[in-house]
C-alpha positions in Angstrom: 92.3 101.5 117.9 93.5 98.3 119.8 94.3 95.1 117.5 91.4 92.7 117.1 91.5 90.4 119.5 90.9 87.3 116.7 94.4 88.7 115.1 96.7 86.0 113.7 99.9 85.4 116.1 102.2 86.5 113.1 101.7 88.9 110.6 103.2 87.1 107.4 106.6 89.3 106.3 106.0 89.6 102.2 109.6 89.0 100.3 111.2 90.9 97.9 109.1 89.4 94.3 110.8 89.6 91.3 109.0 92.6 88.9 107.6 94.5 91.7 109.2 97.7 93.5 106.4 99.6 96.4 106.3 102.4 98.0 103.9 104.4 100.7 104.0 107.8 101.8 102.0 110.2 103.7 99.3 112.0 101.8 97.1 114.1 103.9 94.1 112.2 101.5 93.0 111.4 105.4 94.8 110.3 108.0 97.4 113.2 109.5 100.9 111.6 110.4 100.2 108.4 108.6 101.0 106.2 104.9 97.6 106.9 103.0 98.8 106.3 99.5 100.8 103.3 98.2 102.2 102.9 94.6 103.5 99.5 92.8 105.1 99.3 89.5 105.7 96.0 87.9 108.0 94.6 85.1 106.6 95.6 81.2 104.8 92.5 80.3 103.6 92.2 83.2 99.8 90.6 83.3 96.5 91.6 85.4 93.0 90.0 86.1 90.2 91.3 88.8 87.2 91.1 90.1 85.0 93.6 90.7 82.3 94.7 92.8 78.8 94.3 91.1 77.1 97.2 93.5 75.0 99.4 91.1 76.6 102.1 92.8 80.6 100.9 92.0 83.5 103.7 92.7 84.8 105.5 89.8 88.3 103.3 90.5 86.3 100.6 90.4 84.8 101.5 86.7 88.3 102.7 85.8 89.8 98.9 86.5 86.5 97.6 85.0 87.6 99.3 82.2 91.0 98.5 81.5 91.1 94.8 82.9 90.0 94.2 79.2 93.8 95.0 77.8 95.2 92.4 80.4 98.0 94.6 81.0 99.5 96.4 83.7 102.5 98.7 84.9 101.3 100.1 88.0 98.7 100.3 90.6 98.2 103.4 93.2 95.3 102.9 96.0 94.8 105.3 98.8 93.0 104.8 102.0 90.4 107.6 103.4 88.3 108.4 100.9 86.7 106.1 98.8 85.7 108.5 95.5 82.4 106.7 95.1 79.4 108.4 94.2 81.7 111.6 93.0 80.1 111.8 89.4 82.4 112.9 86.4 84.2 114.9 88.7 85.5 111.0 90.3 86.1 109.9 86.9 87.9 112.5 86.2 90.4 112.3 89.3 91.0 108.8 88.1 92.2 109.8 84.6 94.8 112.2 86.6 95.7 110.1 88.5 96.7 107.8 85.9 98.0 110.3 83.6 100.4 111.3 86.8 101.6 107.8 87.7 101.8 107.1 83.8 104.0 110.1 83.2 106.3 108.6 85.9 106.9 105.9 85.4 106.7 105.6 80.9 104.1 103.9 80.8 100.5 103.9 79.2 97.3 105.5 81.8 95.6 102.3 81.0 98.2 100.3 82.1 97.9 101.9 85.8 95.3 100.2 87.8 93.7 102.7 91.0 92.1 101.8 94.0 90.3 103.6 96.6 88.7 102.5 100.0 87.1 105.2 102.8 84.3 107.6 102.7 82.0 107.8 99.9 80.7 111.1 98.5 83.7 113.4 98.8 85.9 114.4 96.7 89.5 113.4 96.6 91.8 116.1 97.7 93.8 115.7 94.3 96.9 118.3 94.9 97.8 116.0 97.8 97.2 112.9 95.8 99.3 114.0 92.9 101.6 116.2 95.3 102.7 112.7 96.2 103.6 110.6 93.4 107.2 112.1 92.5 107.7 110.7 96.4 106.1 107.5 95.5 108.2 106.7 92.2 111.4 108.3 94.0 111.0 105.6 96.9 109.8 102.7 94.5 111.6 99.6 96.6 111.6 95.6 96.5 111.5 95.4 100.4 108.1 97.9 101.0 105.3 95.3 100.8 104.5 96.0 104.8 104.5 99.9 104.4 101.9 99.0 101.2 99.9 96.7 103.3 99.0 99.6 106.2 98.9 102.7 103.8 95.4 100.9 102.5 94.0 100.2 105.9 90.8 102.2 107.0 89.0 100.7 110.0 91.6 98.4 109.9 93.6 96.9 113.0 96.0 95.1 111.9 97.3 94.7 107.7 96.4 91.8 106.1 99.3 89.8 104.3 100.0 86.4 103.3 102.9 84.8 100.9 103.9 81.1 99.8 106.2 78.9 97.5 104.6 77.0 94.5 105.2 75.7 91.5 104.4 75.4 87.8 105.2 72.4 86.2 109.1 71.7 87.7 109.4 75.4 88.4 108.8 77.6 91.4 107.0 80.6 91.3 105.9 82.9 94.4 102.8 84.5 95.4 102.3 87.8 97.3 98.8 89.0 98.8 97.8 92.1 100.6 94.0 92.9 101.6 92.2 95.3 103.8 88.7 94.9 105.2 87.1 95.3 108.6 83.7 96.4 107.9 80.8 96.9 105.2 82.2 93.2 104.4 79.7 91.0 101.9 81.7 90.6 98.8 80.1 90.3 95.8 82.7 89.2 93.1 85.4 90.1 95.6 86.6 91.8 99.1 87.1 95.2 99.7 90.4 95.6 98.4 92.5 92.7 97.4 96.1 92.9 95.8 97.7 89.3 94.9 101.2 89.5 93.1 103.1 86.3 91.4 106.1 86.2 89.9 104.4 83.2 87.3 104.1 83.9 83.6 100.9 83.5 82.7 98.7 85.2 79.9 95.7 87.6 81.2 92.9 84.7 80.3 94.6 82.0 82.2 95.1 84.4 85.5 91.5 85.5 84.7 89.8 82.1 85.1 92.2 80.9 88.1 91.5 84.5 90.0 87.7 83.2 89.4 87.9 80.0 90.7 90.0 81.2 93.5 87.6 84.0 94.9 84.5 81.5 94.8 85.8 80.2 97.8 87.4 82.3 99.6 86.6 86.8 99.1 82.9 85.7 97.8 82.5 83.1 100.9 82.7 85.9 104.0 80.8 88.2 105.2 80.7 90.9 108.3 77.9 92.6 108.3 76.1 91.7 104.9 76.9 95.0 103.1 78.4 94.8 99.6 80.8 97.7 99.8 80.8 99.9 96.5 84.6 99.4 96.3 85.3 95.8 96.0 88.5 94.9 93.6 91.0 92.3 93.8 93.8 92.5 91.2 95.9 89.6 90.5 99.1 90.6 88.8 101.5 88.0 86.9 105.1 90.1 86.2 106.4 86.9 83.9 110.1 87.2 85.4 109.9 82.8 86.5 111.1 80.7 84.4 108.5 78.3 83.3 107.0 77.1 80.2 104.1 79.2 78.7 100.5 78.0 79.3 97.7 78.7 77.7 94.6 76.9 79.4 94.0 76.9 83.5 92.8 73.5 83.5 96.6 72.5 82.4 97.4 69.6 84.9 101.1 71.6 85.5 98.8 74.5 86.9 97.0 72.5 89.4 99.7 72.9 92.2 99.5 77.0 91.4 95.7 76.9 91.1 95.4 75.3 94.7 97.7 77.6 96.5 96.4 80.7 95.4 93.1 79.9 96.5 94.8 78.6 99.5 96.7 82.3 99.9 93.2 83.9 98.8 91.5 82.2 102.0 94.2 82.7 104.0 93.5 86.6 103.0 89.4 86.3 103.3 89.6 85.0 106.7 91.7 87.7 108.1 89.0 89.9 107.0 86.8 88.2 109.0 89.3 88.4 111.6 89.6 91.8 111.9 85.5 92.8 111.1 84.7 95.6 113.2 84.1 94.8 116.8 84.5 91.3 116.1 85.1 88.7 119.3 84.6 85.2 117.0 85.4 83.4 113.9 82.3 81.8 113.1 82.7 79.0 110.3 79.8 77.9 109.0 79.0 74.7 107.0 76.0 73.6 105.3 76.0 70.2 103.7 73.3 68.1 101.3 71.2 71.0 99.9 69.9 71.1 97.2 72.7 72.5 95.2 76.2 74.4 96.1 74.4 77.7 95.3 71.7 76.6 97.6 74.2 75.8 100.2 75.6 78.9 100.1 72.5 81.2 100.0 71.7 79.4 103.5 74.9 79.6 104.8 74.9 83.3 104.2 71.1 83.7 105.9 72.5 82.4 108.9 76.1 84.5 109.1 74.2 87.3 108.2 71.5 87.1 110.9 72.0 89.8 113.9 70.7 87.5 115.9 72.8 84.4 115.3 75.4 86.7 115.0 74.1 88.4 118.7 74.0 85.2 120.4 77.6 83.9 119.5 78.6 87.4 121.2 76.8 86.6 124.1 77.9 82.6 123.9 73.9 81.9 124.4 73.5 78.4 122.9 69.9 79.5 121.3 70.2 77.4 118.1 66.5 78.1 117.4 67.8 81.6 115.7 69.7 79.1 113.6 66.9 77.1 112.4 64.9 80.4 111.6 67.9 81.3 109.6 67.8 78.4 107.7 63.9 78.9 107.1 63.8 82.3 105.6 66.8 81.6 102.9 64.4 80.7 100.2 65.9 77.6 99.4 65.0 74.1 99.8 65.1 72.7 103.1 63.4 69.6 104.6 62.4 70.6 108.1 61.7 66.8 109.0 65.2 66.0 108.5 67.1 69.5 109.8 70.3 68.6 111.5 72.6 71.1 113.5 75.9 70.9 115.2 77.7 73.4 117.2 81.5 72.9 118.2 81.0 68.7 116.6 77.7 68.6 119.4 74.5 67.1 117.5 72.1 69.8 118.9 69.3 68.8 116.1 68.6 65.7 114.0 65.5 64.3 111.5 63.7 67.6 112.7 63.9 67.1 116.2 66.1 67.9 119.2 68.9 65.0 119.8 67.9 63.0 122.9 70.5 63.6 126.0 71.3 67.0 124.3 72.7 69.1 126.7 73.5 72.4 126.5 76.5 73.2 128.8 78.6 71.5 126.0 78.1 73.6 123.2 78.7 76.7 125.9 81.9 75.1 126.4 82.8 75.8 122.8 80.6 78.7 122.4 83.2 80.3 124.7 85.6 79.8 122.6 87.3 82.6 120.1 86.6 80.6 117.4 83.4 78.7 116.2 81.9 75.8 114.0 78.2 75.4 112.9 77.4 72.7 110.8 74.0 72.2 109.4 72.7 69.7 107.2 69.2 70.7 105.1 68.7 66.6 104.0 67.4 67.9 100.1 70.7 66.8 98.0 74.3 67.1 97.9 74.9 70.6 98.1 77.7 71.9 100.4 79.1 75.4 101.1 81.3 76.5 104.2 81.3 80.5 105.0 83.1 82.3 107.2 81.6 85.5 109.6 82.1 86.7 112.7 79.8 87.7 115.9 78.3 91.4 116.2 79.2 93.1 119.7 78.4 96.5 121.2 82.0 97.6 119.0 80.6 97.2 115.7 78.1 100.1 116.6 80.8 101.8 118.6 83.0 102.4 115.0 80.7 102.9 112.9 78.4 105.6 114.8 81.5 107.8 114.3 83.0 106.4 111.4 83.5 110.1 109.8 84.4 112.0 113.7 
């Protein structure tokens, strides 16, 4: 599969992190010749928030994390690409509690302190001799340097991995922050992206990482969207291993947090818009702004009705300048809108204002930036001060190519 064409120039190298050895090897869960299962183990102590799908119809990985987020600890995480044990039954759940039984033995550690993730197919079985055939190679390899070979091993539809890394600090102190994601299609988050992994070297107790994972992913995971479809997989894990020195703090709003807090939601974008980036037969960023409705919830709910139109979405593909399918977007939300006083801009061009088209509007500039690979609609709904910005991309003749033989 060629590299999207929206790619970033430079796939961000990940650094060693204090705490956290990787590995990825070739399982056969899938993919013949290729990493399919990745393993991290972190430093005991070592703490763990998530977020977590809320599809009725959530993996058994995903119920497994649900599960044992609660003790706030963690020692490992396996995820393998392929097969997404969804919709398995007992017989899913009970491949998870081998699984983590296996990687416990392993490594010393409590099942409940190994966190799973799986992303691929729904409704078949994992092959579990390969999967567990596999571990003595994964703890054998266990390395500070791996983070790339982890990033690919989780890819599906995938075209290029999905990394990001950056300097901060706590108080006087500097910390790091890793992030790996994958996601290409069956992209609406709903509490996060399809699979998130976000490693700092910070010392932080589980409730603190908790709340700043929270306010992080509002933003960022929970503001993009491919193709509107809430996979039954989502899960980003946000692991602390407590090796920086810093002093201990016990409240996310502490003002020596704010510098943290900013740029993990800063790395947490970074990772949401490569998603968007890379979304299945994608030729556009589209960023999408809506400004003084009613509330920020209203905001994004319309926001959302137009990235998730097909033929919004359609007519950035085809760089038509056919902002009507934008103002029927805005309509059908369900939220607040003052139709007298809709404004719209494309590319920084006022198409639309009080209602009515701009006078002198002419369309040739917004095909200018239509042409463009990447793509700013701004649209103000004149009921309040609400204001959310989203990020999508356009929907081409690929996106049916992929997935009409998704499972070939």
């Amino acid at each position: 599969m060629s590299i999207s064409p929206l790619a970033p120039d430079h796939i961000a190298a990940l650094p060693p992190l204090d705490g956290v050895r990787l590995c990825a090897v070739p399982a056969g869960i899938r993919y013949p010749g290729r990493d399919d299962l990745m393993l991290a183990s972190f430093a005991e102590g070592t703490t763990v928030a998530g977020v977590l799908t809320r599809s009725a119809t959530a993996s058994a990985p995903v119920e497994w994390c649900r599960h044992h987020l609660r003790g706030g600890l963690a020692r490992a995480l396996i995820v393998n690409s392929g097969n997404a044990n969804a919709f398995t039954g007992r017989t899913g759940q009970t491949d998870c509690s081998r699984t983590g039984e296996a990687v416990a033995a392993a490594l010393g550690c409590a099942p409940g302190h190994v966190f799973i993730a799986s992303t691929g197919v729904i409704g078949e079985r994992l092959p579990m001799e390969r999967l567990l055939n596999a571990i003595p190679a994964l703890e054998s390899g266990l390395a500070g340097d791996q983070w790339q070979a982890a990033a690919r091993a989780i890819m599906t539809t995938d075209t290029f991995p999905k990394t990001a890394t950056l300097r901060t600090r706590i108080g006087d102190r500097e910390v790091r922050i890793n992030g790996f994601a994958k996601g290409s299609g069956m992209i609406e988050p709903d509490m996060a992206t399809m699979l998130a992994f976000l490693v700092t070297d910070a010392n932080l107790p589980a409730s603190v990482l908790q709340e700043l994972l929270n306010d992080g992913n509002r933003d960022s995971f929970n503001a993009i969207t491919v193709d509107s479809d809430t996979s039954t997989s989502d899960t980003c894990l946000l692991f602390a291993t407590g090796t920086a020195d810093h002093a201990i703090l016990d409240c996310h709003r502490d003002p020596a947090l704010s510098a943290f807090a900013r740029d993990l939601g800063r790395l947490m974008r970074d990772l949401a818009i490569q998603v968007v980036r890379d979304g299945e037969g994608a030729s556009k960023l589209i960023e999408i702004t809506v400004e003084n409705a009613e509330n920020e919830t209203a905001a994004r709910v319309i926001a959302k009705s137009i990235a998730n139109s097909p033929l919004v979405k359609t007519a950035m593909a085809g760089e038509d300048a056919n902002w009507g399918r934008i103002v029927m977007a805005v309509g059908k939300s369900g939220e607040a809108v003052d139709r007298d006083r809709l404004g719209i801009e494309i590319g920084g061009v006022p198409i639309t204002r009080n209602g009515a088209v701009v006078e002198g509007y002419r369309e040739e500039q917004v095909s200018r930036h239509l042409a463009q690979q990447e793509i700013r609609i701004q649209v103000d709904v004149g009921v309040g001060t609400g204001r959310s910005t989203v990020w999508t991309c356009d929907l081409t003749h690929g996106y049916i190519s992929i997935n009409a033989d998704y499972r070939s």
